[in-house]
MIGUKOL-495998 format. One record per residue: x negated, z, y negated of N, C-alpha, C in turn; residue in three letters. Coordinates in nm, 3 decimals, decimal comma, m for minus. Each point is the difference from the previous one (the first is absolute). Example, Ala and Ser with C-alpha at 12.3 -4.5 7.8 and 13.67 -1.06 7.14 Angstrom:
<pts>
PT        nx        nz        ny       cax       caz       cay        cx        cz        cy   type
PT    m1,319     0,780     0,569     0,089     0,000    m0,119    m0,090     0,000    m0,120    ala
PT     0,035    m0,072    m0,105    m0,082     0,006    m0,119     0,077     0,073    m0,109    ser
</pts>
This chain:
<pts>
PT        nx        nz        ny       cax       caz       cay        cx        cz        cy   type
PT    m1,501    m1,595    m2,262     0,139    m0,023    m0,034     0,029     0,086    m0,122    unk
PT     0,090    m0,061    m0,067     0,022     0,064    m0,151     0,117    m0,049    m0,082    unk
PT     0,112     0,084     0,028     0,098    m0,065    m0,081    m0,043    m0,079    m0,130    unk
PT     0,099    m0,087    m0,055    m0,016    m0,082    m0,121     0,076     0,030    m0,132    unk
PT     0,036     0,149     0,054     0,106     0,040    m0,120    m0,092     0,119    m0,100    unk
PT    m0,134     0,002    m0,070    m0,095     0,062    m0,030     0,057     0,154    m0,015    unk
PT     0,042     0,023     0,160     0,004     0,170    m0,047    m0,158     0,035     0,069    unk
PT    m0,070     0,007     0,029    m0,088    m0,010     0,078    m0,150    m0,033    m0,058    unk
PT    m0,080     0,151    m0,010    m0,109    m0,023    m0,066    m0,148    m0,055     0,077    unk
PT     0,026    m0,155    m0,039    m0,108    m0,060     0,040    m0,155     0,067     0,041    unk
PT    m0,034     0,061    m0,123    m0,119     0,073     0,000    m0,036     0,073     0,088    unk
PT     0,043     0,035     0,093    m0,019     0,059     0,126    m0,040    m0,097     0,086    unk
PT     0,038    m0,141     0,065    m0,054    m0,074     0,057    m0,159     0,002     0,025    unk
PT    m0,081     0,014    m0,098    m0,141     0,013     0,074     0,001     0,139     0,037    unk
PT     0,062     0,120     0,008    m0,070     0,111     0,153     0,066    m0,045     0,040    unk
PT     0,129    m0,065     0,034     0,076    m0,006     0,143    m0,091    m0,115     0,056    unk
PT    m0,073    m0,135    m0,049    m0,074    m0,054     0,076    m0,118     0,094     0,066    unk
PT    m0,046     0,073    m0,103    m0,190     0,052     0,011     0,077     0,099     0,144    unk
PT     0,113     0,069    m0,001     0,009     0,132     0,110     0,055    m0,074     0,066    unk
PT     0,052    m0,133     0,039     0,058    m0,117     0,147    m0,117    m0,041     0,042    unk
PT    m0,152    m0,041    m0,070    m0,129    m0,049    m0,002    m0,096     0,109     0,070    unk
PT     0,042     0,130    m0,027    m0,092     0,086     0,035     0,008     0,090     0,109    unk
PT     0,174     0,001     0,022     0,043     0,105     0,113     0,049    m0,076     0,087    unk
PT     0,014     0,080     0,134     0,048    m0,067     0,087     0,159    m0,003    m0,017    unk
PT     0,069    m0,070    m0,087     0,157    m0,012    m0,036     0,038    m0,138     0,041    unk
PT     0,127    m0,003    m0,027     0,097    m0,120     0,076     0,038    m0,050    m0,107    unk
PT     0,054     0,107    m0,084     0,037    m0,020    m0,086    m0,014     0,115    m0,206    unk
PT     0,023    m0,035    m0,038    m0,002     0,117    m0,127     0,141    m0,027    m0,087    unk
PT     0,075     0,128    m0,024     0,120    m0,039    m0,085     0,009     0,070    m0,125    unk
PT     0,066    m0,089    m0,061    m0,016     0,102    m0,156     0,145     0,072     0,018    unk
PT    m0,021     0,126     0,013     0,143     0,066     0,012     0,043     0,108    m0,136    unk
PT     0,126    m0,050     0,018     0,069     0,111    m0,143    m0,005     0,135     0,035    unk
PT     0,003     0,030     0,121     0,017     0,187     0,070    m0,119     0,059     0,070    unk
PT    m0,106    m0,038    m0,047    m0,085     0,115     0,008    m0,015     0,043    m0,121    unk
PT    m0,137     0,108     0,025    m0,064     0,057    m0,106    m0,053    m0,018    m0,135    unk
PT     0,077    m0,011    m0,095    m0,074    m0,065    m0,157     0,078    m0,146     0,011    unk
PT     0,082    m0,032     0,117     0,093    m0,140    m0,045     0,127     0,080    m0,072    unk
PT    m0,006    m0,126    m0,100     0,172     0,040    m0,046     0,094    m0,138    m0,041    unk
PT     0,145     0,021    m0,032     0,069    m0,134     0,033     0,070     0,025    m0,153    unk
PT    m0,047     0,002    m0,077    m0,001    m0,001    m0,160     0,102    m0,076    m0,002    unk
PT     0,121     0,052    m0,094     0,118    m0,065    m0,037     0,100    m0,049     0,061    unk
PT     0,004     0,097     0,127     0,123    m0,050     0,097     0,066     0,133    m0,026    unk
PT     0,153    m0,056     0,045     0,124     0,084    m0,036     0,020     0,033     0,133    unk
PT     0,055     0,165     0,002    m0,017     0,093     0,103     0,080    m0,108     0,133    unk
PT     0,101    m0,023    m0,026     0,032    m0,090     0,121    m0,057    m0,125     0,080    unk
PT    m0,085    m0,062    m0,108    m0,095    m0,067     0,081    m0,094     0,057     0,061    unk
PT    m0,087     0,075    m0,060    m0,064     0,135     0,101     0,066     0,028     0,121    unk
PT     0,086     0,013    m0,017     0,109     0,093     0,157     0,014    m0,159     0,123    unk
PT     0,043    m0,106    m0,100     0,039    m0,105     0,119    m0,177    m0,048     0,044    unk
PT    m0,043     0,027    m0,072    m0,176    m0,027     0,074    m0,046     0,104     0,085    unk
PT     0,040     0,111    m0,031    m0,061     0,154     0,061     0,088    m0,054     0,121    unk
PT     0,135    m0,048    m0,028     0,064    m0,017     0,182    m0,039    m0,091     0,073    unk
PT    m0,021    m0,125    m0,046    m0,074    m0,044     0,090    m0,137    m0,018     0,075    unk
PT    m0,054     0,065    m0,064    m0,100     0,020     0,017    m0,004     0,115     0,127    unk
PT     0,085     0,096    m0,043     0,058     0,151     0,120    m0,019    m0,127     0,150    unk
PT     0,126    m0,079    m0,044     0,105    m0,097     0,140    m0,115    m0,073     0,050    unk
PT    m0,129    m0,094    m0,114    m0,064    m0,054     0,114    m0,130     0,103     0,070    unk
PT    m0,035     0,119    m0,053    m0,077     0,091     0,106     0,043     0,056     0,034    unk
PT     0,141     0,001     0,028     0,071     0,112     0,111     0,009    m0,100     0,122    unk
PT     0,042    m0,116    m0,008     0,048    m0,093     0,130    m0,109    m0,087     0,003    unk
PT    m0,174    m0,031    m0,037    m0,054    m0,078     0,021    m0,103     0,089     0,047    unk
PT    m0,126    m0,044     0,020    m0,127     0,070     0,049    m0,100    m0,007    m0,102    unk
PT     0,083    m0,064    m0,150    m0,087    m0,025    m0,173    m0,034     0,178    m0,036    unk
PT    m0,105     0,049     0,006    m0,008     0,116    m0,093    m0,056    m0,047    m0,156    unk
PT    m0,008    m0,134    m0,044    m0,031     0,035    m0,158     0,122     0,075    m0,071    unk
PT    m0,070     0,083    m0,095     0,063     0,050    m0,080     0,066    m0,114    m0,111    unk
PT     0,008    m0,119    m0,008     0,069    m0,057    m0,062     0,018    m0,180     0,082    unk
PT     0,043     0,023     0,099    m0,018    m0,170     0,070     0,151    m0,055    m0,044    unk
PT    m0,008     0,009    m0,133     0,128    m0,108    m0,093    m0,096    m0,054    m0,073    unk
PT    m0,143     0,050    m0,047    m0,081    m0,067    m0,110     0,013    m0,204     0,048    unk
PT     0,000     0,007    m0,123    m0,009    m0,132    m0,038    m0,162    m0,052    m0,022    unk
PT    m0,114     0,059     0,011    m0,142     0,003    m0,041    m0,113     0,042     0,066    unk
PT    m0,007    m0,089     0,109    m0,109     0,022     0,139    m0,105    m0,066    m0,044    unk
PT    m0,155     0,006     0,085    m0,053    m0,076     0,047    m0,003     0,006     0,150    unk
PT    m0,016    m0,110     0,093    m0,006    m0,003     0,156    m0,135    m0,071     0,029    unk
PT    m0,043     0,069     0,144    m0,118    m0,084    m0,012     0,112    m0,150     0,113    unk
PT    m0,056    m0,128    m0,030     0,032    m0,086     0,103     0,027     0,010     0,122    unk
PT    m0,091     0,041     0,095    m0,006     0,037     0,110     0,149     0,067     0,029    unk
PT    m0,028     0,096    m0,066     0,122     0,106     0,033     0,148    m0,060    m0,029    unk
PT     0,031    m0,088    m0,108     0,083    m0,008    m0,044     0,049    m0,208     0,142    unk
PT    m0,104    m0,047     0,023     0,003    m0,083     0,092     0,040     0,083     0,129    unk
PT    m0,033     0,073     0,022     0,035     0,067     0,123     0,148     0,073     0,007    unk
PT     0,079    m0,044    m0,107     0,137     0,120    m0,051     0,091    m0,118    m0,024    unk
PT    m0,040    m0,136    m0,019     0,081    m0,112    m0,087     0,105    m0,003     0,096    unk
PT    m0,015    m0,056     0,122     0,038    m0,089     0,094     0,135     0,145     0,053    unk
PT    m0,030     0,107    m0,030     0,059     0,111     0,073     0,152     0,017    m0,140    unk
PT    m0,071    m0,011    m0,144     0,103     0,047    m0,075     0,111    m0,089    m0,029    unk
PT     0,116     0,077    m0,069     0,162    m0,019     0,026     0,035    m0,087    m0,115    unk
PT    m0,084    m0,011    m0,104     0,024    m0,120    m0,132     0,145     0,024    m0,058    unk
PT     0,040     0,142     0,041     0,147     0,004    m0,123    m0,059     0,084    m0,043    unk
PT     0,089     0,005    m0,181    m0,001     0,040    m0,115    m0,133    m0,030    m0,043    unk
PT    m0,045     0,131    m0,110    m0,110     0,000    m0,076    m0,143     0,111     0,039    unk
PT     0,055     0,062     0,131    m0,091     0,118     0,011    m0,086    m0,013     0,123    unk
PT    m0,108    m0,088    m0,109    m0,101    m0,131     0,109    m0,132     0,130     0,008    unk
PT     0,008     0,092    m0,038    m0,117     0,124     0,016     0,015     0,089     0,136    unk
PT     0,176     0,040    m0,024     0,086     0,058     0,107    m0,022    m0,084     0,135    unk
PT     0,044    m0,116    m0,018    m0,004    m0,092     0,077    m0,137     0,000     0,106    unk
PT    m0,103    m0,001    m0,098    m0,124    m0,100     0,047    m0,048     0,185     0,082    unk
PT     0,015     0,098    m0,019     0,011     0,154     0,024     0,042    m0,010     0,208    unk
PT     0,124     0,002    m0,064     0,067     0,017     0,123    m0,022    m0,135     0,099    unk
PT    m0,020    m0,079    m0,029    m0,022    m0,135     0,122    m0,145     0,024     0,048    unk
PT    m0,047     0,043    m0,107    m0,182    m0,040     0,119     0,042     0,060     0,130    unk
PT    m0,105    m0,063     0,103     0,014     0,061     0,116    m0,100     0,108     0,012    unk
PT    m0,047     0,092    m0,094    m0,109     0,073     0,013     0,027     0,059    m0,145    unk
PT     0,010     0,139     0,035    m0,046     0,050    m0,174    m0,074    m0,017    m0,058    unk
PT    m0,012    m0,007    m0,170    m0,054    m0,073    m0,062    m0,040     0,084    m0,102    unk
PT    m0,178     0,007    m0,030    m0,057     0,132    m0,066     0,020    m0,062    m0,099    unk
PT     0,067     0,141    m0,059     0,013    m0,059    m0,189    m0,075     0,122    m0,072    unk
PT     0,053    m0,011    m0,160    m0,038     0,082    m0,093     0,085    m0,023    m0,080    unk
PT     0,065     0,105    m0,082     0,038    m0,018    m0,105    m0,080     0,074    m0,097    unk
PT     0,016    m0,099    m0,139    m0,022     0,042    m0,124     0,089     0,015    m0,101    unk
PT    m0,014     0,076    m0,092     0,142    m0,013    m0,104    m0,013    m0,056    m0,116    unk
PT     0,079    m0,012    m0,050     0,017    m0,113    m0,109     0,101     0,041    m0,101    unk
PT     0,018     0,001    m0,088     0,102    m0,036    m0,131     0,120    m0,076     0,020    unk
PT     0,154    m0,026     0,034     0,068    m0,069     0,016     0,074    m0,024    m0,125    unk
PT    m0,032    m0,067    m0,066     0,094    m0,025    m0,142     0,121    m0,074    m0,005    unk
PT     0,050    m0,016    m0,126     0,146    m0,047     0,002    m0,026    m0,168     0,032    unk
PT     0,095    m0,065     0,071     0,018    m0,120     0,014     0,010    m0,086    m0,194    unk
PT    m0,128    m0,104     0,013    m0,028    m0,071    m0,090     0,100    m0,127     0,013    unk
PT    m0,022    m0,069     0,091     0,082    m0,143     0,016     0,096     0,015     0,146    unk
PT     0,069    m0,095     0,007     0,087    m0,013     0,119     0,101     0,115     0,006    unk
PT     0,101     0,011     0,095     0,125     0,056     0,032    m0,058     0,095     0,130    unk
PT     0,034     0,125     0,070     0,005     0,050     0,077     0,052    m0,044     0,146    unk
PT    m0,039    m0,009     0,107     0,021    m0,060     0,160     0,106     0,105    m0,007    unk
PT     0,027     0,085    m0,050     0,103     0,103     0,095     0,121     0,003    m0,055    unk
PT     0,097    m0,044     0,138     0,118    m0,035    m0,010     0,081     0,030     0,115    unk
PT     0,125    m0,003     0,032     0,048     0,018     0,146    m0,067    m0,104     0,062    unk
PT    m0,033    m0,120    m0,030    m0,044    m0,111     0,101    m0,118     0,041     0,059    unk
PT    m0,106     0,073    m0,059    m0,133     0,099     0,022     0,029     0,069     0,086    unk
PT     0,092     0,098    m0,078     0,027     0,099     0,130     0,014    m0,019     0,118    unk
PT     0,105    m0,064     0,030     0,073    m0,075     0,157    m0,160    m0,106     0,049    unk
PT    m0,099    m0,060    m0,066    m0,163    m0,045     0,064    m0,048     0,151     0,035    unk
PT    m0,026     0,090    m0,112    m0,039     0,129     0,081    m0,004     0,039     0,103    unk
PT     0,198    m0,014     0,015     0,060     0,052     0,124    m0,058    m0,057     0,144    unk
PT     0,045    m0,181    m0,028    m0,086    m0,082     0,097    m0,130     0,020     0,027    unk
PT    m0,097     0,047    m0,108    m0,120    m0,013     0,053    m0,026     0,110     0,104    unk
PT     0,067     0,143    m0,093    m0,028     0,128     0,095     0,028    m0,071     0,185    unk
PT     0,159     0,000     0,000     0,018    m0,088     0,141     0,002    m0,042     0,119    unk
PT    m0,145    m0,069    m0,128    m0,093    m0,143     0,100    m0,128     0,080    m0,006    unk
PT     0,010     0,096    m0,055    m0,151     0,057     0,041     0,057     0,116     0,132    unk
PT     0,125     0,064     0,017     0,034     0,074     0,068     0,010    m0,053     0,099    unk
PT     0,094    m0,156     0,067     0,067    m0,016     0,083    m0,026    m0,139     0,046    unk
PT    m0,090    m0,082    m0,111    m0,023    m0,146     0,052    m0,120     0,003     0,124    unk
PT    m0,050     0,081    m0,008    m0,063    m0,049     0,163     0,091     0,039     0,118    unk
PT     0,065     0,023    m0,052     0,148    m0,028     0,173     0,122    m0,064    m0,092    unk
PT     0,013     0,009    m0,078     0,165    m0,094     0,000     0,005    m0,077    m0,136    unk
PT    m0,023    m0,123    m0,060     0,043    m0,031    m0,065     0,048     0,072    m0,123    unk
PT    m0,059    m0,010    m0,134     0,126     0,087    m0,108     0,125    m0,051     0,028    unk
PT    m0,004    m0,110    m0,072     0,170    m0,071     0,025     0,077     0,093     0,092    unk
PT    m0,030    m0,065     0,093     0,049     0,097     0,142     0,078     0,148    m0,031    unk
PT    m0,144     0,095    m0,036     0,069     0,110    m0,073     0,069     0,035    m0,079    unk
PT     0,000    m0,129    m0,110     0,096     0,042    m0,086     0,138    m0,058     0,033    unk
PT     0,039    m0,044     0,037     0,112    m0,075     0,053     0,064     0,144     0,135    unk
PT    m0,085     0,035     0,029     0,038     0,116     0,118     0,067     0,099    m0,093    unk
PT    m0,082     0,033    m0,111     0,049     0,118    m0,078     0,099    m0,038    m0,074    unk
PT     0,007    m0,117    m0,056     0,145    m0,048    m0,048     0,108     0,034     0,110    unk
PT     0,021    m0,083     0,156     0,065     0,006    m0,010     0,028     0,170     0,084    unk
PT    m0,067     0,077     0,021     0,019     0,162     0,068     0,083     0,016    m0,147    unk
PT    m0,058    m0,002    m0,091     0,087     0,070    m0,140     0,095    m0,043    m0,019    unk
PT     0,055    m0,162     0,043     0,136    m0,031    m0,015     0,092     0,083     0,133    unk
PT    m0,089    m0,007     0,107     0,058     0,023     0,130     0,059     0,123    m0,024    unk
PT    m0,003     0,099    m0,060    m0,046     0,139    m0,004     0,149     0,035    m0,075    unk
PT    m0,010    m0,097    m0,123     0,059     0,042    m0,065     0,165    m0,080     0,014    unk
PT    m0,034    m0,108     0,102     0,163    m0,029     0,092     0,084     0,103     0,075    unk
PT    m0,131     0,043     0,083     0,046     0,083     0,052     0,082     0,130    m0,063    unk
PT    m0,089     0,075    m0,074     0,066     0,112    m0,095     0,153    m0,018    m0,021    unk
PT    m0,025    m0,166    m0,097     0,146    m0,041    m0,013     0,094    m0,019     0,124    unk
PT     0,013    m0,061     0,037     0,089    m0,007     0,149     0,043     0,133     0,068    unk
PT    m0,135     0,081     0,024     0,057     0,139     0,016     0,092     0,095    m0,083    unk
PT    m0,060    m0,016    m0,112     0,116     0,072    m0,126     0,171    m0,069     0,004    unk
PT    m0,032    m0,112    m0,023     0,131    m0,115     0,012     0,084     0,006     0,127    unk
PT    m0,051     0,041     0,110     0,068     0,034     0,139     0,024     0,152     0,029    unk
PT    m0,007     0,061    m0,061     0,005     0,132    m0,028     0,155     0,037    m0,046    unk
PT     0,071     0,105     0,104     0,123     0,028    m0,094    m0,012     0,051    m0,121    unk
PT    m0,112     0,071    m0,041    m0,091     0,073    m0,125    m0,024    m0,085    m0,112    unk
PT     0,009    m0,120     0,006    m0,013    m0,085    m0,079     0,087    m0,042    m0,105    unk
PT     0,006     0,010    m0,129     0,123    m0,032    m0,129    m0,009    m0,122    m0,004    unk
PT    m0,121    m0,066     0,018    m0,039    m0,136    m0,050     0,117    m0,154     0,050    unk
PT     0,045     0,079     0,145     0,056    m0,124     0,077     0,147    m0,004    m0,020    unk
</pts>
């Protein structure tokens, strides 16, 4: 897998095959955050909204790569057949994804790579991204007992509920200027 937006230095593809060919791995990722990777020409805030999610999906998943947002895997089949049928198919973070659904951890490696400036195409990240993020985290947290939907509709309405209440109490209140 390999994004199509040439930030992403091809030339690495033959060790990530020769060390998926030679070791016992699941998978190999080209990651921006190890050792000797760097993400050349990003502005400090994109750094930070990647450094966070990246924090959010190995704090609440069982993913320890140091970068499972990469856009630039190889999988062996097997592994990735054994993860299909399990993963959540929202947004774009089909690495994250394919991570957290196997039913079995999944030996990887990372290598590092060069991340350069975006050549062609527009950037995925947008609030509409974000809020798939949100869903995916979730459905990796909570879909083997309840439905996302479900959850999110719960948390809607506790936050409306919550905040009726507040009101009504303030508003019934002799303390209250509002009424």
């Amino acid at each position: 897998m390999i994004d199509a937006d040439l930030q992403h230095d091809e030339g690495i593809l033959p060790e990530m095959l020769r060390r998926l060919k030679s070791e016992p791995l699941d998978i190999v990722v080209a990651s921006r955050y190890v050792d000797s990777a760097s993400t050349e020409g990003w502005e400090s805030g994109r750094l930070l909204i990647s450094r966070i999610a990246v924090g959010i999906a190995q704090t609440l998943s069982r993913v320890t790569l140091k970068d499972p947002m990469s856009g630039f895997f190889m999988v062996r089949r097997d592994a990735f057949e054994g993860a299909v049928r399990h993963m959540s198919q929202l947004g774009f973070k089909i690495l994250f994804d394919l991570m957290a659904s196997s039913p079995r951890p999944l030996r990887f490696a990372e290598i590092p790579y060069r991340f350069t400036k975006r050549e062609r195409g527009t950037s995925k990240l947008d609030s509409v991204e974000f809020w798939h993020f949100g869903v995916l985290i979730m459905d990796k947290l909570f879909g083997r007992w309840l439905p996302v939907r479900f959850v999110m509709f719960a948390l809607v309405g506790a936050a409306a509920s919550s905040s009726i209440s507040r009101c009504f109490i303030c508003c019934c209140s002799p303390m209250c200027r509002s009424c």
